[in-house]
C-alpha positions as CSV (number, residue, x, y, z in Angstrom):
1,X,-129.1,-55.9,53.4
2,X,-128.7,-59.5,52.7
3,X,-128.1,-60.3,56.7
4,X,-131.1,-58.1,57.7
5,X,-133.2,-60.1,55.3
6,X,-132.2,-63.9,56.8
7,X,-132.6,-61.9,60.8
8,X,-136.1,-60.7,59.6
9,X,-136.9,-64.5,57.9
10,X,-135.6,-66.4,61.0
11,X,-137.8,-63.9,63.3
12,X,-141.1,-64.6,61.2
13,X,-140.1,-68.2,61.6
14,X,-139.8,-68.7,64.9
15,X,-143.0,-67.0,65.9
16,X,-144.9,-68.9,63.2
17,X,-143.6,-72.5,64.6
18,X,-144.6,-71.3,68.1
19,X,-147.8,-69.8,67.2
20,X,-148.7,-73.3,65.3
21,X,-146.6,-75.5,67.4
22,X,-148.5,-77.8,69.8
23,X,-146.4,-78.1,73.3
24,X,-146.2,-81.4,74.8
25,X,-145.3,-81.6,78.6
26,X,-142.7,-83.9,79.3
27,X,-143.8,-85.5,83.0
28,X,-140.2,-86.4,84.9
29,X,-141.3,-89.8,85.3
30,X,-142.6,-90.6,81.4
31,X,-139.9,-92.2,79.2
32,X,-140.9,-91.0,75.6
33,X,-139.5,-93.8,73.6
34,X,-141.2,-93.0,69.5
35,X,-142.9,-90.7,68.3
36,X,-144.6,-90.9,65.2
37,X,-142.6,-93.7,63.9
38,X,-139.4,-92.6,65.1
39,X,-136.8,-93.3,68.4
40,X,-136.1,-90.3,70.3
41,X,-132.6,-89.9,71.4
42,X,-131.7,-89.3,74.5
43,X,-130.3,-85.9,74.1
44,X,-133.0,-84.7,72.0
45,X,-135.1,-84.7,75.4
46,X,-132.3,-84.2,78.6
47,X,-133.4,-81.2,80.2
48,X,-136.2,-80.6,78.6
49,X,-139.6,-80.1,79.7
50,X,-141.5,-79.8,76.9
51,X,-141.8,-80.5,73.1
52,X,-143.2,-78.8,70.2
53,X,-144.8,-80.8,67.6
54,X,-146.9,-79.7,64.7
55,X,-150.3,-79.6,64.8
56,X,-152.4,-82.7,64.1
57,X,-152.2,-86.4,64.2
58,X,-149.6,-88.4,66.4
59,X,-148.3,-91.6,67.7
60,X,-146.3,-91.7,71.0
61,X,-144.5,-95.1,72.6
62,X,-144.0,-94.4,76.0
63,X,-143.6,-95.8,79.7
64,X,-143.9,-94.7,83.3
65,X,-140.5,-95.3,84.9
66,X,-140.3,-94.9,88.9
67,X,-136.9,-95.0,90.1
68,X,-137.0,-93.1,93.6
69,X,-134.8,-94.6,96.4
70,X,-134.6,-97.8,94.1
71,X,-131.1,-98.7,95.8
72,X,-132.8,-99.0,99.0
73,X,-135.7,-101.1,98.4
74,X,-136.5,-102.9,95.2
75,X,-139.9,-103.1,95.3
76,X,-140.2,-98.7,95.2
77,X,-138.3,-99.4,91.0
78,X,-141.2,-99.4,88.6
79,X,-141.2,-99.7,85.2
80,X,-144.5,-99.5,83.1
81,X,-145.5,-101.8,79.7
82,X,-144.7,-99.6,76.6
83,X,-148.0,-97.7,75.8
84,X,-149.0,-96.8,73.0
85,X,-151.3,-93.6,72.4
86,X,-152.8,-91.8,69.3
87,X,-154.4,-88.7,68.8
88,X,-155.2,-86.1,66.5
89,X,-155.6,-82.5,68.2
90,X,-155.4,-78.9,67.5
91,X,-154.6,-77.3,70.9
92,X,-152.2,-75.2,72.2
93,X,-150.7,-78.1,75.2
94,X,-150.9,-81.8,75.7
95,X,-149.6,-83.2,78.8
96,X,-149.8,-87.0,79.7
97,X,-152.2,-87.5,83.0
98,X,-151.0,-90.6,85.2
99,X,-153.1,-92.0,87.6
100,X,-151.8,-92.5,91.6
101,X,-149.0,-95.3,91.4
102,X,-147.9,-95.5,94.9
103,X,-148.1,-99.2,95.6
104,X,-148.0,-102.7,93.7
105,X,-151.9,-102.6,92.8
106,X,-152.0,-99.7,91.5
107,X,-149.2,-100.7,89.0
108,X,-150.6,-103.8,88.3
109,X,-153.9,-101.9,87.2
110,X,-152.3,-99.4,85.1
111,X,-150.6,-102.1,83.6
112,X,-153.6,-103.7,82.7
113,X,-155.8,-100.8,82.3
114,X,-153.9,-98.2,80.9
115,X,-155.6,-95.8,82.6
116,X,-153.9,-92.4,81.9
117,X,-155.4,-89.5,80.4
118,X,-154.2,-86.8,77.5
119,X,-155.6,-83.9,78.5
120,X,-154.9,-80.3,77.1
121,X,-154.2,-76.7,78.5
122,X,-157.7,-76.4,80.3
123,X,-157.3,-80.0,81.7
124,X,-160.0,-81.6,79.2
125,X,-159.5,-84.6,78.2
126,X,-158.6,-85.2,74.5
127,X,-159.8,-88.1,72.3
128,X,-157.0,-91.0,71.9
129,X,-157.0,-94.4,71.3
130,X,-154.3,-96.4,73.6
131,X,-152.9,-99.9,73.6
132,X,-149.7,-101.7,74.6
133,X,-147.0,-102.7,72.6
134,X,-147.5,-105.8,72.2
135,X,-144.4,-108.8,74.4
136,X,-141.8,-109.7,71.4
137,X,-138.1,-110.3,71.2
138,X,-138.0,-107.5,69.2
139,X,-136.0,-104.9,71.3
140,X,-135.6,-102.2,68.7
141,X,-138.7,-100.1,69.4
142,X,-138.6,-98.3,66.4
143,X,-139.0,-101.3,64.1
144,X,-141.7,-102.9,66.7
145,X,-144.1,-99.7,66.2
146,X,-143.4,-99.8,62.4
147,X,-144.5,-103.7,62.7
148,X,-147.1,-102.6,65.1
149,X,-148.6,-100.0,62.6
150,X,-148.4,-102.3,59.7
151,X,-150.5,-104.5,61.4
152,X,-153.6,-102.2,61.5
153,X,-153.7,-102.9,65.7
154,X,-156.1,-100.5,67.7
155,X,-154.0,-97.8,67.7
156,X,-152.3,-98.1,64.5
157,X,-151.2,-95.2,62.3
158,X,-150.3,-97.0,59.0
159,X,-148.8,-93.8,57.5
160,X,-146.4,-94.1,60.5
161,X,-145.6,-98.0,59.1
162,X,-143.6,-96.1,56.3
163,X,-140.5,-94.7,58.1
164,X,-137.4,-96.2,56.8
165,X,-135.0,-97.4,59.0
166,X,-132.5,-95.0,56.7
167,X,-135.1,-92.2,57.7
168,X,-134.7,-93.0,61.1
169,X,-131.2,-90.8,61.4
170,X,-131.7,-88.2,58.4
171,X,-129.0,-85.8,56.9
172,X,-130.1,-83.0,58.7
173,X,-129.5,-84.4,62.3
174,X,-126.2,-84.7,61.5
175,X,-126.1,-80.6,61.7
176,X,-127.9,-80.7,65.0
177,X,-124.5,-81.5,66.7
178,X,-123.0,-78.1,67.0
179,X,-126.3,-77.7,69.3
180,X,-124.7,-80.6,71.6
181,X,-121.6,-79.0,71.3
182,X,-122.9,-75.8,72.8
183,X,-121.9,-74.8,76.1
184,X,-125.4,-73.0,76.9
185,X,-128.0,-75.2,78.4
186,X,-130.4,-72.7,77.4
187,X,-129.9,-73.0,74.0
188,X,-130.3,-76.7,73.5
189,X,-133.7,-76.7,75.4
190,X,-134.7,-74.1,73.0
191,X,-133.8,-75.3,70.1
192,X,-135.1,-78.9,71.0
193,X,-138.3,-77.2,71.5
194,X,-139.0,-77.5,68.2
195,X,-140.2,-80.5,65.6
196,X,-137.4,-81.5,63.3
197,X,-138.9,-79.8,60.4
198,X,-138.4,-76.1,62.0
199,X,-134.7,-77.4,63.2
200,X,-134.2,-78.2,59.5
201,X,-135.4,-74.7,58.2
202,X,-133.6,-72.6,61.3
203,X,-130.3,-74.5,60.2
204,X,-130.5,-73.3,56.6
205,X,-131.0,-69.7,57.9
206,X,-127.9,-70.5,59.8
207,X,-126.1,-71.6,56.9
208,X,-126.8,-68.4,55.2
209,X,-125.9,-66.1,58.4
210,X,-122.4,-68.3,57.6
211,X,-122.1,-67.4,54.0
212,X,-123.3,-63.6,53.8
Protein backbone atom coordinates (compact mmCIF):
# COMPACT_ATOMS: atom_id res chain seq x y z
CA UNK A 1 0.00 0.00 0.00
CA UNK A 2 2.70 2.16 1.11
CA UNK A 3 4.74 1.72 -2.46
CA UNK A 4 1.48 2.38 -4.45
CA UNK A 5 1.07 5.56 -2.51
CA UNK A 6 4.87 7.06 -3.23
CA UNK A 7 4.16 5.60 -7.40
CA UNK A 8 0.75 7.50 -7.36
CA UNK A 9 2.71 10.85 -5.47
CA UNK A 10 5.71 10.74 -7.89
CA UNK A 11 3.03 10.37 -10.99
CA UNK A 12 1.01 13.53 -9.77
CA UNK A 13 4.41 15.19 -9.53
CA UNK A 14 5.82 14.77 -12.52
CA UNK A 15 2.81 15.87 -14.51
CA UNK A 16 2.38 18.95 -12.24
CA UNK A 17 6.15 20.14 -12.90
CA UNK A 18 5.50 19.64 -16.63
CA UNK A 19 2.19 21.10 -16.75
CA UNK A 20 3.83 24.34 -14.83
CA UNK A 21 7.24 23.97 -16.02
CA UNK A 22 8.43 26.55 -18.59
CA UNK A 23 10.85 24.77 -21.39
CA UNK A 24 13.77 26.54 -22.38
CA UNK A 25 15.51 25.54 -25.77
CA UNK A 26 18.99 25.03 -25.55
CA UNK A 27 20.39 26.43 -29.24
CA UNK A 28 23.74 24.12 -29.96
CA UNK A 29 25.68 27.11 -30.35
CA UNK A 30 24.54 29.10 -26.79
CA UNK A 31 26.80 28.54 -23.80
CA UNK A 32 24.41 28.89 -20.78
CA UNK A 33 26.87 29.98 -18.15
CA UNK A 34 24.21 31.29 -14.82
CA UNK A 35 21.11 31.22 -14.35
CA UNK A 36 19.41 32.98 -11.82
CA UNK A 37 22.35 33.51 -9.76
CA UNK A 38 23.89 30.28 -10.08
CA UNK A 39 26.82 28.39 -12.48
CA UNK A 40 25.49 25.67 -14.46
CA UNK A 41 27.71 22.64 -14.58
CA UNK A 42 28.56 21.13 -17.46
CA UNK A 43 26.80 17.99 -16.99
CA UNK A 44 23.68 19.44 -15.88
CA UNK A 45 23.24 20.49 -19.72
CA UNK A 46 25.46 17.68 -22.04
CA UNK A 47 22.95 16.25 -24.14
CA UNK A 48 20.33 18.14 -23.51
CA UNK A 49 18.14 20.24 -25.47
CA UNK A 50 16.04 21.82 -23.36
CA UNK A 51 15.45 22.99 -19.69
CA UNK A 52 12.57 23.30 -17.45
CA UNK A 53 12.43 26.13 -15.24
CA UNK A 54 9.49 27.31 -13.14
CA UNK A 55 7.38 29.78 -14.16
CA UNK A 56 8.13 33.48 -13.70
CA UNK A 57 11.10 35.75 -13.33
CA UNK A 58 14.70 34.83 -14.56
CA UNK A 59 18.28 35.83 -15.13
CA UNK A 60 20.41 33.96 -17.72
CA UNK A 61 24.42 34.71 -18.49
CA UNK A 62 25.11 33.35 -21.62
CA UNK A 63 27.33 33.58 -24.97
CA UNK A 64 27.22 32.56 -28.60
CA UNK A 65 30.23 30.23 -29.09
CA UNK A 66 31.09 29.28 -32.92
CA UNK A 67 33.57 26.65 -33.14
CA UNK A 68 32.97 24.97 -36.76
CA UNK A 69 36.11 23.98 -38.63
CA UNK A 70 38.10 26.25 -36.12
CA UNK A 71 41.29 24.10 -36.66
CA UNK A 72 41.35 25.08 -40.12
CA UNK A 73 40.91 28.71 -40.14
CA UNK A 74 40.96 30.92 -37.09
CA UNK A 75 39.07 33.51 -38.13
CA UNK A 76 35.50 30.89 -38.54
CA UNK A 77 36.17 30.50 -33.93
CA UNK A 78 33.73 32.95 -32.45
CA UNK A 79 33.07 33.61 -29.10
CA UNK A 80 30.40 36.24 -28.08
CA UNK A 81 30.58 38.89 -24.83
CA UNK A 82 28.68 37.30 -21.85
CA UNK A 83 25.03 38.62 -22.20
CA UNK A 84 23.04 39.04 -19.89
CA UNK A 85 19.10 38.70 -20.25
CA UNK A 86 15.96 39.06 -17.82
CA UNK A 87 12.60 38.33 -18.12
CA UNK A 88 9.56 37.45 -16.43
CA UNK A 89 7.10 35.13 -18.50
CA UNK A 90 4.36 32.67 -18.10
CA UNK A 91 4.48 30.61 -21.34
CA UNK A 92 4.74 27.27 -22.19
CA UNK A 93 8.65 27.72 -24.40
CA UNK A 94 11.39 30.21 -24.53
CA UNK A 95 14.01 29.75 -27.01
CA UNK A 96 16.95 32.28 -27.53
CA UNK A 97 16.68 33.91 -31.20
CA UNK A 98 20.24 34.81 -32.77
CA UNK A 99 20.60 36.99 -35.40
CA UNK A 100 22.82 35.86 -38.84
CA UNK A 101 26.61 35.63 -37.65
CA UNK A 102 28.33 34.49 -40.69
CA UNK A 103 31.10 36.90 -40.98
CA UNK A 104 33.34 39.46 -38.74
CA UNK A 105 30.51 42.39 -38.98
CA UNK A 106 28.04 40.76 -38.04
CA UNK A 107 29.81 39.64 -34.83
CA UNK A 108 31.08 42.85 -34.19
CA UNK A 109 27.41 44.16 -34.18
CA UNK A 110 25.96 41.56 -32.02
CA UNK A 111 28.65 42.31 -29.88
CA UNK A 112 27.76 45.78 -29.69
CA UNK A 113 24.13 45.50 -30.13
CA UNK A 114 23.07 42.57 -28.52
CA UNK A 115 20.61 42.03 -30.91
CA UNK A 116 18.98 38.64 -30.14
CA UNK A 117 15.56 37.98 -29.39
CA UNK A 118 13.51 35.74 -26.56
CA UNK A 119 10.74 34.63 -28.27
CA UNK A 120 8.16 31.90 -27.10
CA UNK A 121 6.30 28.90 -28.62
CA UNK A 122 4.30 31.05 -31.30
CA UNK A 123 7.64 32.91 -32.15
CA UNK A 124 6.47 36.28 -30.31
CA UNK A 125 8.83 38.07 -28.86
CA UNK A 126 8.82 38.34 -25.03
CA UNK A 127 9.70 41.34 -22.97
CA UNK A 128 13.55 41.29 -21.56
CA UNK A 129 15.90 43.60 -20.64
CA UNK A 130 19.64 42.63 -21.91
CA UNK A 131 23.06 43.90 -21.15
CA UNK A 132 26.61 42.58 -21.01
CA UNK A 133 28.58 41.57 -18.28
CA UNK A 134 30.41 44.03 -17.71
CA UNK A 135 35.10 43.42 -18.74
CA UNK A 136 36.63 42.52 -15.03
CA UNK A 137 39.31 40.21 -13.82
CA UNK A 138 36.80 38.54 -12.13
CA UNK A 139 36.65 35.13 -13.89
CA UNK A 140 34.25 33.34 -11.60
CA UNK A 141 30.93 34.19 -13.25
CA UNK A 142 28.92 33.30 -10.58
CA UNK A 143 30.33 35.89 -8.22
CA UNK A 144 30.52 38.58 -11.16
CA UNK A 145 26.49 38.27 -11.71
CA UNK A 146 26.04 38.42 -7.85
CA UNK A 147 28.32 41.66 -8.07
CA UNK A 148 26.48 42.58 -11.19
CA UNK A 149 23.04 42.27 -9.47
CA UNK A 150 24.12 44.08 -6.40
CA UNK A 151 24.85 46.86 -8.39
CA UNK A 152 21.29 47.65 -9.54
CA UNK A 153 22.73 47.55 -13.44
CA UNK A 154 20.01 47.51 -16.28
CA UNK A 155 19.36 44.12 -16.03
CA UNK A 156 19.80 43.48 -12.45
CA UNK A 157 17.75 41.04 -10.37
CA UNK A 158 18.87 42.04 -6.77
CA UNK A 159 16.93 39.04 -5.30
CA UNK A 160 19.42 37.08 -7.46
CA UNK A 161 22.47 39.21 -5.50
CA UNK A 162 21.60 36.88 -2.44
CA UNK A 163 22.94 33.40 -3.56
CA UNK A 164 25.65 32.37 -1.29
CA UNK A 165 28.56 31.01 -2.61
CA UNK A 166 27.77 27.87 -0.04
CA UNK A 167 24.31 27.80 -1.96
CA UNK A 168 26.06 27.61 -4.95
CA UNK A 169 26.60 23.55 -4.59
CA UNK A 170 23.67 22.57 -2.09
CA UNK A 171 23.14 19.23 -0.21
CA UNK A 172 20.79 17.96 -2.48
CA UNK A 173 23.14 17.95 -5.64
CA UNK A 174 25.19 15.80 -3.95
CA UNK A 175 22.31 12.99 -4.56
CA UNK A 176 22.09 13.97 -8.18
CA UNK A 177 25.25 11.70 -8.86
CA UNK A 178 23.69 8.38 -9.05
CA UNK A 179 21.98 10.22 -12.16
CA UNK A 180 25.71 10.63 -13.67
CA UNK A 181 26.38 7.37 -12.77
CA UNK A 182 23.54 5.96 -14.83
CA UNK A 183 24.30 4.09 -17.82
CA UNK A 184 20.96 5.43 -19.75
CA UNK A 185 21.38 8.55 -21.57
CA UNK A 186 17.78 8.87 -21.54
CA UNK A 187 17.46 9.07 -18.18
CA UNK A 188 19.80 11.96 -17.41
CA UNK A 189 18.18 14.17 -20.18
CA UNK A 190 15.03 13.52 -18.39
CA UNK A 191 15.77 14.05 -15.22
CA UNK A 192 17.79 17.23 -16.06
CA UNK A 193 14.71 18.42 -17.55
CA UNK A 194 13.64 19.54 -14.56
CA UNK A 195 14.46 22.77 -12.06
CA UNK A 196 16.40 21.72 -8.99
CA UNK A 197 13.48 22.05 -6.84
CA UNK A 198 11.37 19.04 -8.62
CA UNK A 199 14.96 16.99 -8.62
CA UNK A 200 14.93 17.70 -4.92
CA UNK A 201 11.25 16.47 -4.32
CA UNK A 202 11.61 13.33 -7.02
CA UNK A 203 14.77 12.26 -4.93
CA UNK A 204 12.83 12.10 -1.61
CA UNK A 205 10.21 9.96 -3.43
CA UNK A 206 13.17 7.89 -4.30
CA UNK A 207 14.37 7.65 -0.91
CA UNK A 208 11.17 6.30 0.24
CA UNK A 209 10.81 3.72 -2.89
CA UNK A 210 14.38 2.65 -0.90
CA UNK A 211 13.02 2.41 2.54
CA UNK A 212 9.45 0.77 1.96
Amino acid sequence: MKLSLVVTGLIVLLVSATCQAITLKLDPQIDLLVLDGRKISGSLLKGADSLELERGQHQFLFRVEQLRDAHKDASLRYQSVPMIVTFNAQVKTIAIRLPALENRRERHHFDRTLNFQLVDERGVEIDCKRDRLPLSTESDMEKAMILYNRNGQAASVPHFATVSDAAAISPAEAEFVWVEETQSPSLKRWFHRFDQATRQQFLSLVKLLRTS
